[in-house]
ROMARZA-9613 format. One line per 8 residues: number of its first residue (from 1); for each residue x, y, z of N, C-alpha, C. Coordinates in nm, 3 decimals. Atoms other than C-alpha are relative to their C-alpha. Last residue first. Layout:
NUM> X,Y,Z,X,Y,Z,X,Y,Z | ...
***
This chain:
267> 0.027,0.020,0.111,0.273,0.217,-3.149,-0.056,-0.167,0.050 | 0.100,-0.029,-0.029,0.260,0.317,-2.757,-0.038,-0.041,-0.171 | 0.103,0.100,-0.165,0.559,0.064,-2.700,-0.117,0.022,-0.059 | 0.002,0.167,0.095,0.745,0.215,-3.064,-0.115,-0.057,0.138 | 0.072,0.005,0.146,0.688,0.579,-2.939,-0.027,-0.144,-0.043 | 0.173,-0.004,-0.080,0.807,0.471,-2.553,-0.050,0.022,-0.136 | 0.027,0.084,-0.060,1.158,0.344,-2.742,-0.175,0.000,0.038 | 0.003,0.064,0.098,1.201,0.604,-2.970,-0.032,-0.113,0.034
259> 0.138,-0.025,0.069,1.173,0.832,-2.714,-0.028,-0.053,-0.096 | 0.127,-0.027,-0.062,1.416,0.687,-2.538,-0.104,-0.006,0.008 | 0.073,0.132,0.034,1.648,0.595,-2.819,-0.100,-0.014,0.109 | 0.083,0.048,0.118,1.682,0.967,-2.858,-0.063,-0.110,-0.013 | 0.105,-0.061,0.055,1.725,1.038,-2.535,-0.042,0.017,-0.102 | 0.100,0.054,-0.135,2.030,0.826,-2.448,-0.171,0.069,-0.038 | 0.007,0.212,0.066,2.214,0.884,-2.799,-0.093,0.010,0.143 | 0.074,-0.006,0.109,2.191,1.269,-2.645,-0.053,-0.130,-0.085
251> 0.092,-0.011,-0.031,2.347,1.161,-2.339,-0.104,0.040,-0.079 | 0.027,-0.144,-0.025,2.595,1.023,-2.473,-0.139,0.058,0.048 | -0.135,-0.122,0.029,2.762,0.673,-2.508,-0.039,0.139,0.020 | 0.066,-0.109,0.056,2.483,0.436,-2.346,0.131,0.099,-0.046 | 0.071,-0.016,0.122,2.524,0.115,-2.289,-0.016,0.109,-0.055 | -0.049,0.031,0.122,2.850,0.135,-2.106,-0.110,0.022,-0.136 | -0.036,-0.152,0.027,2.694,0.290,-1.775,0.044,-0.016,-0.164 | -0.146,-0.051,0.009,2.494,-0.031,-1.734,0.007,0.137,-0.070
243> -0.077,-0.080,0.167,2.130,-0.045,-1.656,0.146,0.018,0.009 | -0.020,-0.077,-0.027,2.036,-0.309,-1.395,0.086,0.062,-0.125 | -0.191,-0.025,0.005,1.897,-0.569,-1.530,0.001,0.165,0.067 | 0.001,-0.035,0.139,1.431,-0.594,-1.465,0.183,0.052,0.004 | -0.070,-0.080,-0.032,1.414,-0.826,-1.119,0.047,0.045,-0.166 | -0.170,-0.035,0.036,1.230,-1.143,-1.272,0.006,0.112,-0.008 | -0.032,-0.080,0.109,0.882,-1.197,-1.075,0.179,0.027,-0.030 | -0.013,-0.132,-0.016,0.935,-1.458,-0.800,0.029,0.086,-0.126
235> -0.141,-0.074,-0.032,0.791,-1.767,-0.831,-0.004,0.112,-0.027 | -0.076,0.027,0.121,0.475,-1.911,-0.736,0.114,0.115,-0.018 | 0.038,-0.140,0.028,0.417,-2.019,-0.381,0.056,0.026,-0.130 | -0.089,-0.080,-0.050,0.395,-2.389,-0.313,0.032,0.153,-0.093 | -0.062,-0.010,0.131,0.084,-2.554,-0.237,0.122,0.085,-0.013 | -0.107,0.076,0.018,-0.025,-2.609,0.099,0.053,-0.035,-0.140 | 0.097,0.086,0.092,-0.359,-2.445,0.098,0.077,-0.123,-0.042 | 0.118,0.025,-0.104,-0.269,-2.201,0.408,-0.039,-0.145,-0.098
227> -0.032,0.095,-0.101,0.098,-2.217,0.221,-0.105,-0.041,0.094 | -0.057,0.097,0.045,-0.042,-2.095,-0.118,0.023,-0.091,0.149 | 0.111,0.066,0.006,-0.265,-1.790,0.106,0.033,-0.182,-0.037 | 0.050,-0.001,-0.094,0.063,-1.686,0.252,-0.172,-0.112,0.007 | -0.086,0.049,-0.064,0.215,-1.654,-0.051,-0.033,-0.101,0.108 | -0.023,0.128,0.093,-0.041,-1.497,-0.231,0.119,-0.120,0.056 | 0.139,0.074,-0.009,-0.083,-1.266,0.044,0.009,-0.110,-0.061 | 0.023,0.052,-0.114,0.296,-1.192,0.026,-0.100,-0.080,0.027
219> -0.110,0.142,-0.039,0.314,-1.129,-0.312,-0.046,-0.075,0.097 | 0.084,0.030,0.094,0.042,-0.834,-0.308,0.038,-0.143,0.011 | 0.065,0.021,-0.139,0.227,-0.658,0.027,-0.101,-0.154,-0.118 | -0.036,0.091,-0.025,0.522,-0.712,-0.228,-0.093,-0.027,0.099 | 0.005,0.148,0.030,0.330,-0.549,-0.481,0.088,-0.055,0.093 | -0.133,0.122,-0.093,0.245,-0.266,-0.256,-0.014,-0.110,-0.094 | 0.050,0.144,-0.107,-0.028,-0.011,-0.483,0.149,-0.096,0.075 | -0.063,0.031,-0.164,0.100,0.377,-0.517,-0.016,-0.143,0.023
211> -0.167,-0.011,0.014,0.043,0.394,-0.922,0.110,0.006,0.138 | -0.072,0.121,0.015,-0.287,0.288,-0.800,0.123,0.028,-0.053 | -0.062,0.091,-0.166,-0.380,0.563,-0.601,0.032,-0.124,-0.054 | 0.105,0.126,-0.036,-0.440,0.757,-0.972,0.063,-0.077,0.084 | -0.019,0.083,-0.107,-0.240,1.066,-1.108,-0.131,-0.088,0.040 | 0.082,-0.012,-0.131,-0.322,1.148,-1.450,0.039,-0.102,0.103 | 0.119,0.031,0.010,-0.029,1.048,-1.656,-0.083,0.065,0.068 | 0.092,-0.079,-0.106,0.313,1.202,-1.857,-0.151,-0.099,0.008
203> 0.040,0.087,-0.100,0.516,0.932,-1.978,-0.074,0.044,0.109 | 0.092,0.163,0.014,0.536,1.039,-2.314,-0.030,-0.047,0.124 | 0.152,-0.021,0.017,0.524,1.427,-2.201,-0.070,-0.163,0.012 | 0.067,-0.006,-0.149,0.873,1.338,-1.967,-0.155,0.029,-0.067 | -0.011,0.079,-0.082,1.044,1.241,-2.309,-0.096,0.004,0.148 | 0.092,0.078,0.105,0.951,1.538,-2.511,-0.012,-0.164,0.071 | 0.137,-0.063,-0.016,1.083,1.745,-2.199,-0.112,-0.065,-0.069 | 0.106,0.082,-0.197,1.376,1.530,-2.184,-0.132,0.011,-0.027
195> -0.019,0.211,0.012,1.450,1.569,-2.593,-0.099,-0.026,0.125 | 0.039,0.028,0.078,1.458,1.968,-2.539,-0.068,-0.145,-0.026 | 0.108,-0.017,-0.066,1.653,1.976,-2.267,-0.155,-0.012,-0.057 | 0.005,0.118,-0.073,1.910,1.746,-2.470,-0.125,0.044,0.044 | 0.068,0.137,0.065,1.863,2.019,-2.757,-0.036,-0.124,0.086 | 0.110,-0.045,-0.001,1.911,2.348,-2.524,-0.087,-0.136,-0.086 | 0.031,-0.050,0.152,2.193,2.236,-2.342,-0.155,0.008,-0.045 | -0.066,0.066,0.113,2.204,2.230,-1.993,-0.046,0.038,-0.134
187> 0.173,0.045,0.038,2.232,2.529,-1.747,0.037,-0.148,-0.084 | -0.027,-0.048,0.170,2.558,2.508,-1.570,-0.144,-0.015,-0.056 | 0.090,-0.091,0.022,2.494,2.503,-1.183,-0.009,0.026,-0.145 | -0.016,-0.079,0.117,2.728,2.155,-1.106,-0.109,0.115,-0.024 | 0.036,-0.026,0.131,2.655,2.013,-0.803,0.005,0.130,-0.075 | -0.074,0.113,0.094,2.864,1.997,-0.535,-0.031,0.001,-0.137 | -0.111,-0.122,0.078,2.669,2.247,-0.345,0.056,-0.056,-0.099 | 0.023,-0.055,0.138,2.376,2.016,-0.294,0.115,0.095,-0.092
179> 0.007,0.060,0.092,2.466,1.779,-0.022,-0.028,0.058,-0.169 | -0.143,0.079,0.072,2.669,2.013,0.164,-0.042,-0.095,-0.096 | -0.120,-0.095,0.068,2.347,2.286,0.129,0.076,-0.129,-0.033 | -0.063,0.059,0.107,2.077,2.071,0.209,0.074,0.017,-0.079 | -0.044,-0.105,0.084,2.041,2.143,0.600,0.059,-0.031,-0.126 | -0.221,-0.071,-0.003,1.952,1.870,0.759,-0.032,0.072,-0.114 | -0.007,-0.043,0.163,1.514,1.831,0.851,0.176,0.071,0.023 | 0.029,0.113,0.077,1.504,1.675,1.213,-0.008,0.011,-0.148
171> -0.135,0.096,0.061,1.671,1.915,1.400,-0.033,-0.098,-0.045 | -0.109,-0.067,0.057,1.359,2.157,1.367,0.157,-0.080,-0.023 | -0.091,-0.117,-0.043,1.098,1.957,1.435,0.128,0.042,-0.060 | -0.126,0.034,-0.056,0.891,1.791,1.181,0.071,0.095,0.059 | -0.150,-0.057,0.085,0.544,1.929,1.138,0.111,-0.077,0.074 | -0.089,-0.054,-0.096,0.212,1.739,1.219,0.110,0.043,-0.043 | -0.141,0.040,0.009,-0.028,1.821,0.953,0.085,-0.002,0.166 | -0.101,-0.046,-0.041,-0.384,1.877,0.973,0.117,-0.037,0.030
163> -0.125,0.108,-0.034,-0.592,1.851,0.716,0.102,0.073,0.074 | -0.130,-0.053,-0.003,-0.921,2.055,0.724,0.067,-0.125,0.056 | -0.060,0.007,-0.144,-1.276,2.028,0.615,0.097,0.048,-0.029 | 0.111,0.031,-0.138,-1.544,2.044,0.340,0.104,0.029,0.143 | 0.134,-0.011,-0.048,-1.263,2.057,0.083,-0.064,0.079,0.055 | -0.003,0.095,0.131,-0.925,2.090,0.179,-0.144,-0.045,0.046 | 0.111,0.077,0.053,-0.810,2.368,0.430,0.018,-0.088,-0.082 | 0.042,-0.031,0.128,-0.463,2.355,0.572,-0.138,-0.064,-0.042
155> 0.153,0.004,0.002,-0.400,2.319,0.990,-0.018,0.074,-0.163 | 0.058,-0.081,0.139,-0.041,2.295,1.015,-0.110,-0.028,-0.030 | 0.058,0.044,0.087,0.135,2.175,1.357,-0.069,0.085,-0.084 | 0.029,-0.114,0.068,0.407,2.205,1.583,-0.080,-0.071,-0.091 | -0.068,-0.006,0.135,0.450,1.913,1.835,-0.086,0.135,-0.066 | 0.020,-0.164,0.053,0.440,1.838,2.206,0.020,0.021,-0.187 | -0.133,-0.108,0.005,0.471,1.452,2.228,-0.063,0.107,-0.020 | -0.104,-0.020,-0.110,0.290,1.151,2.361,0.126,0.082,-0.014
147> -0.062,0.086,-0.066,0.141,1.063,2.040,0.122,0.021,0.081 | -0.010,0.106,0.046,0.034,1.394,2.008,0.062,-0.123,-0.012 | -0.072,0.111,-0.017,0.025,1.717,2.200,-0.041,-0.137,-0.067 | 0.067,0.144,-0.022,-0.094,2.001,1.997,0.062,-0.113,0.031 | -0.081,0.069,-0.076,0.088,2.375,1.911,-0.062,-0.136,0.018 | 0.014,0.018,-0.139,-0.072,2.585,1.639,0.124,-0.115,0.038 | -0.121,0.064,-0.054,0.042,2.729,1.295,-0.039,-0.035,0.123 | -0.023,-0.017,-0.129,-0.254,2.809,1.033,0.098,-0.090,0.107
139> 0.056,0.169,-0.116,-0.236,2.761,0.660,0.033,0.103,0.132 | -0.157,0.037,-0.092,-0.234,3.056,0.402,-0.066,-0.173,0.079 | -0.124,0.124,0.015,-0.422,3.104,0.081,0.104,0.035,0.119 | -0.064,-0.116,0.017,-0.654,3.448,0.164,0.176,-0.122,0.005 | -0.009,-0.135,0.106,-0.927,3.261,0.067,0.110,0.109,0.028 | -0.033,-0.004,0.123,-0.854,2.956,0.169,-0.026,0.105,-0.071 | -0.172,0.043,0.076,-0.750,3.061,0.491,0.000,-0.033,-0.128 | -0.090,-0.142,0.015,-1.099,3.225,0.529,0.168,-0.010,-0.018
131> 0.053,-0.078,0.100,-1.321,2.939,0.419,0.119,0.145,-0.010 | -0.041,-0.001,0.127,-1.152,2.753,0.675,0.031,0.081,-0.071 | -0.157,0.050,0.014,-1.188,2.938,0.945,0.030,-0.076,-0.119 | -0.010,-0.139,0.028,-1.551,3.045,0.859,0.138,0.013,0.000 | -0.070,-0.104,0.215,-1.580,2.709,0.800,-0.018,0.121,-0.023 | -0.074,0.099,0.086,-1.561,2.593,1.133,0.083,0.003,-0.129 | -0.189,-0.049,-0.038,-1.692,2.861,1.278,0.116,-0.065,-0.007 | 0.011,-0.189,0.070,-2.045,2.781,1.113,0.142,0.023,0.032
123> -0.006,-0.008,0.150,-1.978,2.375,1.183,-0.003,0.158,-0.045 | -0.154,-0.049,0.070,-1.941,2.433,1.541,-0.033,0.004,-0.104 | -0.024,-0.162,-0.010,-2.326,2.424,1.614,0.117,0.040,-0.003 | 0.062,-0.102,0.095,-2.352,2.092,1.400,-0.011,0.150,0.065 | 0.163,-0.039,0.032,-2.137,1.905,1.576,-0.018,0.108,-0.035 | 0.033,0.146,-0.064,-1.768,1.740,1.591,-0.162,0.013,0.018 | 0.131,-0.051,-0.132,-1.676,1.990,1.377,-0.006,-0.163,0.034 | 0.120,-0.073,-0.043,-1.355,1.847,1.176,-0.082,0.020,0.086
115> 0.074,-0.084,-0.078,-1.020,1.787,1.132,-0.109,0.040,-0.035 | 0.139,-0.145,0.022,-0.876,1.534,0.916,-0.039,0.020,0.133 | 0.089,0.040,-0.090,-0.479,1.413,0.999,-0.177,0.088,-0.052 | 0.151,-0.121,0.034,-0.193,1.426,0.811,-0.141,-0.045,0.066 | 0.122,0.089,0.013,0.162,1.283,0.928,-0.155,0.105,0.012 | 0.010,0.134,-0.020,0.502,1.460,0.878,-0.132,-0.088,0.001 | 0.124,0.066,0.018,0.533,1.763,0.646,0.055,-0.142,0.078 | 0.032,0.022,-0.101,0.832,1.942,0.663,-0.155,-0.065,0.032
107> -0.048,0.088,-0.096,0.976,1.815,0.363,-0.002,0.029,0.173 | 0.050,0.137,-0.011,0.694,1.925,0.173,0.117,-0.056,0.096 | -0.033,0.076,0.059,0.834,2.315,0.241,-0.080,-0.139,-0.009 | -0.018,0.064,-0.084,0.612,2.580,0.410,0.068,-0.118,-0.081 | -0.131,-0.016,-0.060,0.627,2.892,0.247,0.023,-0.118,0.066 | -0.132,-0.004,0.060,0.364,2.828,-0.002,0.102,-0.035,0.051 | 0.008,0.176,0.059,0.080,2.794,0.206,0.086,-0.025,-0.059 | 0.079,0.085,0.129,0.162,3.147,0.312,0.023,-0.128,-0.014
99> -0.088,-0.009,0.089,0.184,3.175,0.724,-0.104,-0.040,-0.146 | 0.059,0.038,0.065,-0.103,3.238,1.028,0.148,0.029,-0.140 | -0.022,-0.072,0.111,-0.042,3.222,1.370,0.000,-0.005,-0.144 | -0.100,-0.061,-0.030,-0.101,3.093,1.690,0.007,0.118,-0.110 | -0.059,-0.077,0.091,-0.441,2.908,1.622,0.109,0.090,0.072 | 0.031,-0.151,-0.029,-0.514,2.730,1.956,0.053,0.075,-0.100 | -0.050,-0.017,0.068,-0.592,2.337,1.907,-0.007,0.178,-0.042 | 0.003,-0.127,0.072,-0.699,2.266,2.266,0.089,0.046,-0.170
91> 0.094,0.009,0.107,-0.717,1.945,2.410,-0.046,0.132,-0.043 | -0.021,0.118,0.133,-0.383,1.921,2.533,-0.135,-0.034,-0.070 | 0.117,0.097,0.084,-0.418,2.231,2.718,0.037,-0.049,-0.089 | 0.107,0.005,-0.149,-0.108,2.375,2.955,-0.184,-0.078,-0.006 | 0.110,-0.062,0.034,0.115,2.251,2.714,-0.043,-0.008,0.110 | 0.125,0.004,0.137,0.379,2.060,2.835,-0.080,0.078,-0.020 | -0.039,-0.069,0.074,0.695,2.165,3.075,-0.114,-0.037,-0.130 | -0.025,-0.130,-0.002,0.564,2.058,3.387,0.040,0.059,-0.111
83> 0.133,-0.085,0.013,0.415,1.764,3.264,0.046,0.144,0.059 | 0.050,-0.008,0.141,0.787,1.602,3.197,-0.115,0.096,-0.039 | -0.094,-0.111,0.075,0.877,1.689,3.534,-0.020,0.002,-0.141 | 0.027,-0.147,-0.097,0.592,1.553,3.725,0.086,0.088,-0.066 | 0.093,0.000,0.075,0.677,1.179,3.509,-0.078,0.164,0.013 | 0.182,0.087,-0.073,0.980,1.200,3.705,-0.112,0.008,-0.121 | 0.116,-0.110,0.051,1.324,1.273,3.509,-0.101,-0.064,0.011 | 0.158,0.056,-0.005,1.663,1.139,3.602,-0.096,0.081,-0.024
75> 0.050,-0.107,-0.089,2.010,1.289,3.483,-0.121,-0.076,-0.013 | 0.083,-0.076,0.066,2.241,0.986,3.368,-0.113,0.113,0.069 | 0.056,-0.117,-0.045,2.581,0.906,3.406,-0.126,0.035,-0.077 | 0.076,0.032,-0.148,2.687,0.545,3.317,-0.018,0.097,0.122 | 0.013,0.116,-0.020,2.944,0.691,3.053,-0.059,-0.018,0.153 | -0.113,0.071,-0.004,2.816,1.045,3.031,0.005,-0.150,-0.009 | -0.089,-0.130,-0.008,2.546,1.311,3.040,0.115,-0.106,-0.008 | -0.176,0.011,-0.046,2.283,1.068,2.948,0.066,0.104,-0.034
67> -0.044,-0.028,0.093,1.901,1.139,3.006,0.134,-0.014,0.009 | -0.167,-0.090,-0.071,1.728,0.932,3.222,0.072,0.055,-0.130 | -0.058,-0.089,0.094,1.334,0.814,3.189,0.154,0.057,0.082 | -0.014,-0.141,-0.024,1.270,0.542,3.486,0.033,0.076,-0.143 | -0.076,-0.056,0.140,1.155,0.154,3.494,0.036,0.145,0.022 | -0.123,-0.071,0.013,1.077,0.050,3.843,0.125,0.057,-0.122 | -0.016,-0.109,-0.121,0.742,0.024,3.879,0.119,0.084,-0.036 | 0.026,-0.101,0.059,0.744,-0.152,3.523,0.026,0.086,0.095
59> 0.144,-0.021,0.030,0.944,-0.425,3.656,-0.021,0.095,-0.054 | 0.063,-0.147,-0.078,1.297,-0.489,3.528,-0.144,0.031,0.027 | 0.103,-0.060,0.070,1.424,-0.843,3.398,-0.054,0.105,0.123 | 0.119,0.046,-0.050,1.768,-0.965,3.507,-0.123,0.105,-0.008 | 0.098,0.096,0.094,2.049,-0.949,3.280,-0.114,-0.032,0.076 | 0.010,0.120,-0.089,2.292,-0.796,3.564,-0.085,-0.100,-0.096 | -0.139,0.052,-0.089,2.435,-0.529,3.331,0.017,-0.140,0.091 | -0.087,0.018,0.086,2.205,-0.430,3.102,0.090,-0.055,0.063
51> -0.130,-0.100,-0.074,1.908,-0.466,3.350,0.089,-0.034,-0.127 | -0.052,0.107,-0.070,1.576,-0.648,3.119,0.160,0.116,0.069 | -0.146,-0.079,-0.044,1.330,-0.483,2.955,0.035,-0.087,0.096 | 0.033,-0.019,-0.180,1.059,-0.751,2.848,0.109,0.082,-0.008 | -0.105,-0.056,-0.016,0.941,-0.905,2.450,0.065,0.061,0.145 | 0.026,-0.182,-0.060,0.721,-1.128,2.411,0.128,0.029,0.002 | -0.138,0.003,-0.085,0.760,-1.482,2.157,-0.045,0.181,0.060 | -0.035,-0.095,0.040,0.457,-1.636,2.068,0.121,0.041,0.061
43> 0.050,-0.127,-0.093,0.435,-1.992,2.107,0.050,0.143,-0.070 | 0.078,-0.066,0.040,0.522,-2.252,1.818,-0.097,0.110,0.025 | 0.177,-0.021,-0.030,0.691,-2.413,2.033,-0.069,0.007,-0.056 | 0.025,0.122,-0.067,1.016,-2.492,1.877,-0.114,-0.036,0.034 | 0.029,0.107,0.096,0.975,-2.211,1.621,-0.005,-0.128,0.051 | -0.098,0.099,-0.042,0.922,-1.982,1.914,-0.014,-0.121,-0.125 | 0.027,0.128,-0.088,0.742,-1.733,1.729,0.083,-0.088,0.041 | -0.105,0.087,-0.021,0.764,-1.345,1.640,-0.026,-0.140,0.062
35> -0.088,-0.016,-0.162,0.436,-1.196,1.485,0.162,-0.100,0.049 | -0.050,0.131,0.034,0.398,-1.077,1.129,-0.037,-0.036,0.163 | -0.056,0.007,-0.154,0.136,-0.801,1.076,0.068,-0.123,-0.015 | -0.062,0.120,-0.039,0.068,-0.728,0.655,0.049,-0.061,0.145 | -0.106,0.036,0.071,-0.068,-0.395,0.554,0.002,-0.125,0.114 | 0.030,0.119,0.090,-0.445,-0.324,0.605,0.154,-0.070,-0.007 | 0.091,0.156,-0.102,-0.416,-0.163,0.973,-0.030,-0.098,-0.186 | -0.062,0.126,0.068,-0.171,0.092,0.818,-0.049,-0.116,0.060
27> 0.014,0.114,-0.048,-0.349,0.387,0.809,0.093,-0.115,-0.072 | -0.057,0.118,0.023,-0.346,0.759,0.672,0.000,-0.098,0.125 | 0.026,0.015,0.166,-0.554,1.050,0.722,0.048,-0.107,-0.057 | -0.066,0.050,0.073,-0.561,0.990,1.121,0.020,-0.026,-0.127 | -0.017,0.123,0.050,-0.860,1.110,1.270,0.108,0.033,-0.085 | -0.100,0.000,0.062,-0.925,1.478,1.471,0.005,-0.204,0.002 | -0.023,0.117,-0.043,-1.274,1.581,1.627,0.137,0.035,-0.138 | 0.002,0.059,0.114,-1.393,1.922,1.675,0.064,-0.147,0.019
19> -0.058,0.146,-0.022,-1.523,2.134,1.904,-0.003,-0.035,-0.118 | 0.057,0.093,0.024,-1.544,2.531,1.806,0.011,-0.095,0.075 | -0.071,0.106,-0.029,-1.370,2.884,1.935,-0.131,-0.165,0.009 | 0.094,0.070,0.074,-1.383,3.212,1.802,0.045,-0.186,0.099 | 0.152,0.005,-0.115,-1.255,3.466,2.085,-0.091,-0.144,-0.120 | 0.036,-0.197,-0.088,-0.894,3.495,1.921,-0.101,-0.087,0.082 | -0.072,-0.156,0.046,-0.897,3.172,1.684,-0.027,0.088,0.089 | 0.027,-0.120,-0.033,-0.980,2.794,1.853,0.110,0.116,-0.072
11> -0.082,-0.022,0.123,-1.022,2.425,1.742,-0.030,0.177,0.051 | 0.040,-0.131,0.023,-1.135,2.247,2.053,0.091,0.064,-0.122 | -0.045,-0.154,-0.010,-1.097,1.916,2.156,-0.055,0.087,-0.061 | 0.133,-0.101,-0.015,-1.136,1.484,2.040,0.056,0.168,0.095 | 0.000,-0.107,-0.093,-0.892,1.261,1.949,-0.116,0.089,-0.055 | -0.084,0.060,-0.030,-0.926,0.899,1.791,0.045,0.156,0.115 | -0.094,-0.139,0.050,-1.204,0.992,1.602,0.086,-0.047,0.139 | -0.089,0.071,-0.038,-1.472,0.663,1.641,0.166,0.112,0.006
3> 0.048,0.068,-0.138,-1.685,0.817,1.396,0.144,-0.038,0.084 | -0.082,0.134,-0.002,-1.629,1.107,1.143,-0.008,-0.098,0.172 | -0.107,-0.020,-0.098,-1.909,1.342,1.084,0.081,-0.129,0.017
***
């Protein structure tokens, strides 16, 4: 079971209804923290709300949510009014409804999270939920407040458990019509397509988490470590030209020397 789970609740269908715990599928506690410093000092530097108008710093008491209706019109909103309109359980993950796995685009996909039992007498209704979306391939649609927001979410088996997605709301994915109309619909030819396809095998690989690694998080360290040791950092890999439009006369000349190119590498 996973430790330390960051939220804890109920995972519920109809009358079925488990505990489970929910962790964060991704992390960024390895990447790089800077902080801001007084370079005079060498203190840290904070940060503070401050009035826009008078420049003088605001307590917390008196901070407020306001929404603007105008120049220096805004509608206020208590902390009493926010919870009136939330979920009525925030530790409840209440199956709503059930879509194909299919239908749901990648670009609504925002951050993934594992779900599981949090003990061993959930575990049976655990994966009876599972077990039963993957067998009849859909995902499940609930509601769940999360970092301090209401949000739609996607509960897809994998494995042993389940990932659950938060979804992007609705005005947050644009509509990709104006950017797509533009383009041309012509098929292309049958030799260039041809070429690509022979082209996209050479560079076909098994995926592997290292074709994701950060070289500048890689840099950095090295960087970082040079100046702990007081040496000075070594230089910066040379930036590979940017391809001109000139080199190439056709797009056929382009895909031949292509593949003529990755052939000769792997020779």
């Amino acid at each position: 079971m996973a430790r330390n789970s960051f939220w804890k609740g109920y995972l519920k269908l109809s009358l079925v209804t488990c505990p489970v715990t929910l962790q964060p599928a991704v992390t960024q506690s390895e990447k790089l923290r800077f902080h801001t410093l007084n370079e005079a000092t060498g203190n840290r530097v904070v940060s503070r709300y401050v009035d826009e108008k008078t420049g003088k710093p605001v307590r917390e008491a008196d901070e407020a949510r306001g929404y603007p209706m105008g120049e220096d019109d805004f509608v206020l909103l208590e902390d009493e009014d926010l919870e009136s309109v939330a979920l009525e359980s925030t530790r409840t993950i209440d199956i709503e409804t059930f879509v194909p796995a299919a239908s749901i685009g990648w670009i609504w996909y925002d951050r993934p999270h594992f779900l599981v039992p949090a003990d061993k007498v959930g575990e049976e209704a655990f994966s009876v939920i599972r077990a039963a979306m993957a067998g009849t391939s859909t995902v499940g649609i609930a509601r769940l407040v999360l970092y301090r927001r209401e949000r739609a979410v996607m509960l897809r088996p994998r494995g042993k458990g389940i990932v659950l997605w938060t979804l992007r709301y609705g005005d947050e994915v644009r509509d990709q019509t104006p950017y797509f109309d533009g383009i041309e619909s012509g098929k292309p030819g049958a030799k260039p397509l041809k070429l690509m396809k022979s082209l996209i095998q050479e560079r076909t690989r098994d995926w592997t988490p290292d074709m994701v690694t950060d070289p500048v998080q890689e840099r950095l360290q090295d960087m970082i470590a040079a100046r702990q040791k007081g040496r000075k950092r070594r230089a910066k890999p040379s930036a590979r030209p940017a391809p001109q439009a000139d080199n190439v006369v056709n797009i056929m000349d382009a895909l031949k020397r292509s593949l003529k190119d990755e052939k000769a590498g792997k020779g």
